[in-house]
N, C-alpha and C positions, 0 to 999 in steps of 0.2 A: 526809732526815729525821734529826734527833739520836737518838742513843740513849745511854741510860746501861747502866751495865756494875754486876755485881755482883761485889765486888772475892773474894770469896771463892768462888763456884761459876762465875761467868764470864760467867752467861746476862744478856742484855740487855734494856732495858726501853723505851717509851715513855715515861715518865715518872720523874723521879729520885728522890722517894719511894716509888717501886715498887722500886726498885733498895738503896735503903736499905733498906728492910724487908726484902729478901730478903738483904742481907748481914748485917743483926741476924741475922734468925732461922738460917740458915747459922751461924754464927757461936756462936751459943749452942748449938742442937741438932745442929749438926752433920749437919746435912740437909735437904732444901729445902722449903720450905711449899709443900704443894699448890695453897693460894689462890693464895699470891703468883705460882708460875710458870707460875698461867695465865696471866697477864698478860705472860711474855716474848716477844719479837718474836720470835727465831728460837731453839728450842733445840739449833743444830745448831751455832751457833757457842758453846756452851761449852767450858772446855777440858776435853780429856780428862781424865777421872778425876772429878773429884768430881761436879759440878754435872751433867755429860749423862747418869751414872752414874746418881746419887740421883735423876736429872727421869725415868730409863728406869724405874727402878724401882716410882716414884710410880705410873707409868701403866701399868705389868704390876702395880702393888696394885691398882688403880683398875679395871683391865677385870679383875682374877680378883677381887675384892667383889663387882663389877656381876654377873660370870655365876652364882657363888653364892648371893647373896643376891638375887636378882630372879627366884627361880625362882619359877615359878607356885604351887607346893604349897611351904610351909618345910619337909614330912617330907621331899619326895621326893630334898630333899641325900643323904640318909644310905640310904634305900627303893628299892628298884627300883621301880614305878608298881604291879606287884602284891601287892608287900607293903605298901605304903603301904595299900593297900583292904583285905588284910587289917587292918592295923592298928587303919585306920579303924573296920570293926566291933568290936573287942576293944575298945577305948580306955573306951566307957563303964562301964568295971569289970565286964565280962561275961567270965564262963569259958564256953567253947563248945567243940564240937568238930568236927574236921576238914570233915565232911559240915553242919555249920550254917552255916559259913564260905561251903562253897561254894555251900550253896543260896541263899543272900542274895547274893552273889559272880552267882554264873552270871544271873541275870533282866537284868544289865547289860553283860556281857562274855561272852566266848567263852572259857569256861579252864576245864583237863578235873581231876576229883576230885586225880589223883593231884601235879598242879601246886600245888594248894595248899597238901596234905601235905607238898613241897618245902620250900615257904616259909618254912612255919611250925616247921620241921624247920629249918632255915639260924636264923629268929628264934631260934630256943631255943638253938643254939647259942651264937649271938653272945648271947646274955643279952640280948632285947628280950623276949621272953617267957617266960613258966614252961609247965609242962606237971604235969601229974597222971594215972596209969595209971587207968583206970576199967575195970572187970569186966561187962561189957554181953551182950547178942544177938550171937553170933559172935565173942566171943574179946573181947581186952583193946583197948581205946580211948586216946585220949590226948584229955584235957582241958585245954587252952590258954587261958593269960588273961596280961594284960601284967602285967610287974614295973615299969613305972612310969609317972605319968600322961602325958598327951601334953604337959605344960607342961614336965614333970622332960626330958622325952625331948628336946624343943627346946631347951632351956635347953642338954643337954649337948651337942648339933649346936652349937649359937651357942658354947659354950666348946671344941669341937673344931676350928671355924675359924678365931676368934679366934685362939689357941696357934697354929696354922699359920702365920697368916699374921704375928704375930711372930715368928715363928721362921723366917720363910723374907726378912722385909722389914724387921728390927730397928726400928731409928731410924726409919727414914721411917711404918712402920705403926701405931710410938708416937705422933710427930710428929701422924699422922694422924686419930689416934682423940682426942689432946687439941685436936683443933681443931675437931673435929667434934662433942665431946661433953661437951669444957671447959665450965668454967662460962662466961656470957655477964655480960660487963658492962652 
Protein backbone atom coordinates (compact mmCIF):
# COMPACT_ATOMS: atom_id res chain seq x y z
CA UNK A 1 0.00 0.00 0.00
CA UNK A 2 1.50 3.71 -0.87
CA UNK A 3 1.83 6.08 1.71
CA UNK A 4 2.62 9.59 1.65
CA UNK A 5 4.91 11.09 4.12
CA UNK A 6 4.53 14.61 5.80
CA UNK A 7 7.70 16.37 4.91
CA UNK A 8 7.75 18.19 8.12
CA UNK A 9 6.47 16.03 11.25
CA UNK A 10 7.28 12.63 9.33
CA UNK A 11 3.85 10.90 10.01
CA UNK A 12 2.36 9.11 7.10
CA UNK A 13 -0.84 9.04 5.34
CA UNK A 14 -3.24 7.19 3.03
CA UNK A 15 -3.72 9.73 0.94
CA UNK A 16 -1.60 12.66 -0.42
CA UNK A 17 -3.79 15.53 0.41
CA UNK A 18 -3.81 14.27 3.88
CA UNK A 19 -0.19 14.58 3.88
CA UNK A 20 -0.28 18.02 2.33
CA UNK A 21 -2.54 19.47 4.83
CA UNK A 22 -0.62 18.04 7.52
CA UNK A 23 2.67 19.60 6.22
CA UNK A 24 0.79 23.21 5.73
CA UNK A 25 -0.52 23.09 9.04
CA UNK A 26 3.02 21.84 10.69
CA UNK A 27 4.50 24.22 8.89
CA UNK A 28 2.52 27.26 9.84
CA UNK A 29 1.68 26.35 13.42
CA UNK A 30 4.29 24.65 14.13
CA UNK A 31 2.38 21.54 15.42
CA UNK A 32 0.21 18.97 14.36
CA UNK A 33 -3.61 19.20 13.60
CA UNK A 34 -5.42 16.84 15.63
CA UNK A 35 -7.88 16.17 12.65
CA UNK A 36 -5.42 15.78 10.31
CA UNK A 37 -3.33 13.04 12.39
CA UNK A 38 -6.07 11.01 12.87
CA UNK A 39 -5.81 10.13 9.54
CA UNK A 40 -1.99 8.84 9.86
CA UNK A 41 -1.30 5.25 9.13
CA UNK A 42 1.26 4.53 11.69
CA UNK A 43 2.30 7.16 14.17
CA UNK A 44 5.16 5.32 15.32
CA UNK A 45 7.11 5.84 12.35
CA UNK A 46 7.46 9.68 12.78
CA UNK A 47 10.78 11.02 13.34
CA UNK A 48 11.77 11.65 16.46
CA UNK A 49 11.28 14.97 17.83
CA UNK A 50 8.76 16.91 16.27
CA UNK A 51 5.85 15.12 14.71
CA UNK A 52 5.71 11.77 17.34
CA UNK A 53 6.35 14.58 20.10
CA UNK A 54 3.46 17.15 19.20
CA UNK A 55 1.09 13.62 17.98
CA UNK A 56 2.00 12.27 21.92
CA UNK A 57 1.12 15.37 23.25
CA UNK A 58 -2.11 15.93 21.08
CA UNK A 59 -3.30 12.72 22.78
CA UNK A 60 -2.17 13.21 26.62
CA UNK A 61 -4.40 16.88 25.63
CA UNK A 62 -7.05 14.89 24.28
CA UNK A 63 -7.46 12.07 27.20
CA UNK A 64 -6.64 14.90 30.11
CA UNK A 65 -9.92 17.20 28.26
CA UNK A 66 -11.80 13.99 28.04
CA UNK A 67 -11.21 13.02 31.77
CA UNK A 68 -11.84 16.70 32.94
CA UNK A 69 -14.41 17.83 31.12
CA UNK A 70 -16.82 14.58 30.81
CA UNK A 71 -17.20 14.46 34.36
CA UNK A 72 -20.57 13.73 35.45
CA UNK A 73 -21.19 17.10 37.83
CA UNK A 74 -18.94 20.30 36.02
CA UNK A 75 -18.67 21.39 40.08
CA UNK A 76 -17.34 18.29 41.10
CA UNK A 77 -13.63 19.31 38.92
CA UNK A 78 -12.86 21.79 41.50
CA UNK A 79 -15.59 19.91 44.86
CA UNK A 80 -15.04 16.96 46.61
CA UNK A 81 -18.71 15.10 45.92
CA UNK A 82 -19.59 16.61 49.58
CA UNK A 83 -18.95 20.01 49.10
CA UNK A 84 -20.42 20.08 45.82
CA UNK A 85 -24.01 19.06 47.89
CA UNK A 86 -23.13 21.65 50.17
CA UNK A 87 -22.72 23.93 47.50
CA UNK A 88 -25.57 22.79 45.94
CA UNK A 89 -27.89 23.92 48.72
CA UNK A 90 -26.16 27.59 49.20
CA UNK A 91 -26.12 28.43 45.35
CA UNK A 92 -29.79 29.60 45.32
CA UNK A 93 -28.56 32.92 47.14
CA UNK A 94 -29.46 31.32 50.73
CA UNK A 95 -27.38 32.17 53.92
CA UNK A 96 -27.90 29.16 56.14
CA UNK A 97 -26.25 27.53 58.88
CA UNK A 98 -24.17 24.64 59.66
CA UNK A 99 -27.15 22.50 61.24
CA UNK A 100 -29.58 23.57 58.05
CA UNK A 101 -26.94 22.28 55.69
CA UNK A 102 -26.82 19.22 57.38
CA UNK A 103 -30.35 18.68 57.85
CA UNK A 104 -31.25 18.83 54.13
CA UNK A 105 -27.77 16.97 53.57
CA UNK A 106 -28.47 13.91 55.92
CA UNK A 107 -32.29 12.74 54.48
CA UNK A 108 -29.89 11.63 51.45
CA UNK A 109 -26.39 10.57 52.74
CA UNK A 110 -24.92 9.36 55.71
CA UNK A 111 -22.61 12.42 56.84
CA UNK A 112 -22.20 13.39 60.72
CA UNK A 113 -22.82 17.42 61.74
CA UNK A 114 -19.29 17.91 62.44
CA UNK A 115 -18.22 16.76 58.48
CA UNK A 116 -20.10 19.43 57.32
CA UNK A 117 -18.82 22.17 59.54
CA UNK A 118 -15.39 20.82 57.77
CA UNK A 119 -16.50 21.76 54.54
CA UNK A 120 -17.76 24.65 54.76
CA UNK A 121 -14.77 25.74 57.10
CA UNK A 122 -12.09 24.50 53.92
CA UNK A 123 -15.11 26.71 51.41
CA UNK A 124 -14.49 29.72 53.44
CA UNK A 125 -11.12 29.41 53.48
CA UNK A 126 -10.56 28.91 49.90
CA UNK A 127 -13.08 31.94 49.37
CA UNK A 128 -16.01 29.83 47.78
CA UNK A 129 -17.97 31.09 50.62
CA UNK A 130 -18.50 33.88 53.11
CA UNK A 131 -19.43 33.33 56.62
CA UNK A 132 -21.25 35.79 59.23
CA UNK A 133 -20.83 35.33 63.32
CA UNK A 134 -24.52 35.07 64.45
CA UNK A 135 -25.28 35.35 68.46
CA UNK A 136 -28.04 32.49 68.89
CA UNK A 137 -29.15 29.65 71.66
CA UNK A 138 -25.87 28.32 72.87
CA UNK A 139 -23.21 30.68 71.90
CA UNK A 140 -21.94 32.15 68.60
CA UNK A 141 -23.11 30.40 65.06
CA UNK A 142 -21.70 30.84 61.66
CA UNK A 143 -23.81 31.99 58.90
CA UNK A 144 -22.57 30.73 55.44
CA UNK A 145 -23.82 31.82 51.95
CA UNK A 146 -21.71 31.75 48.66
CA UNK A 147 -19.64 34.66 47.34
CA UNK A 148 -20.50 33.86 43.91
CA UNK A 149 -23.11 32.32 41.67
CA UNK A 150 -22.82 28.91 40.32
CA UNK A 151 -22.34 30.42 36.64
CA UNK A 152 -19.33 32.97 38.01
CA UNK A 153 -18.02 29.63 39.84
CA UNK A 154 -17.97 27.38 36.50
CA UNK A 155 -16.81 29.93 34.47
CA UNK A 156 -13.70 30.31 36.82
CA UNK A 157 -13.14 26.09 36.77
CA UNK A 158 -13.41 26.37 32.80
CA UNK A 159 -10.78 29.35 32.89
CA UNK A 160 -8.62 27.47 35.57
CA UNK A 161 -8.28 24.61 32.97
CA UNK A 162 -8.27 26.18 30.14
CA UNK A 163 -4.73 28.21 31.52
CA UNK A 164 -3.54 24.74 32.45
CA UNK A 165 -3.86 23.21 29.79
CA UNK A 166 -2.12 25.96 27.75
CA UNK A 167 0.28 26.24 29.89
CA UNK A 168 1.13 22.63 30.21
CA UNK A 169 0.35 21.86 25.86
CA UNK A 170 1.32 25.42 24.33
CA UNK A 171 0.99 25.22 20.55
CA UNK A 172 -0.77 22.04 20.13
CA UNK A 173 -3.68 23.26 22.95
CA UNK A 174 -3.91 26.69 20.87
CA UNK A 175 -3.85 24.59 17.62
CA UNK A 176 -6.66 22.84 19.22
CA UNK A 177 -9.12 25.17 20.60
CA UNK A 178 -8.85 27.09 17.03
CA UNK A 179 -9.99 24.13 15.31
CA UNK A 180 -12.47 23.32 17.55
CA UNK A 181 -13.96 26.68 18.05
CA UNK A 182 -12.69 28.75 15.02
CA UNK A 183 -14.97 30.12 13.06
CA UNK A 184 -16.63 27.71 10.42
CA UNK A 185 -16.72 28.48 6.93
Amino acid sequence: MQSYKCGYCGLEYPEEKYAQSCHAFCTKHKACSLEITRRALNKKNARNGRGLLLYRKSKAFISFAAHHLGMKSKISTQLSPLEAVIMKRLWPDKKLHVRDIYSSIKKGRKVAVSSVAVMLDRLYERKIVGRKIEVGRGGLKYLYYPLQSREEFEKAVVKTYVNKLVSTFGPTAVSYFNERFGEKK
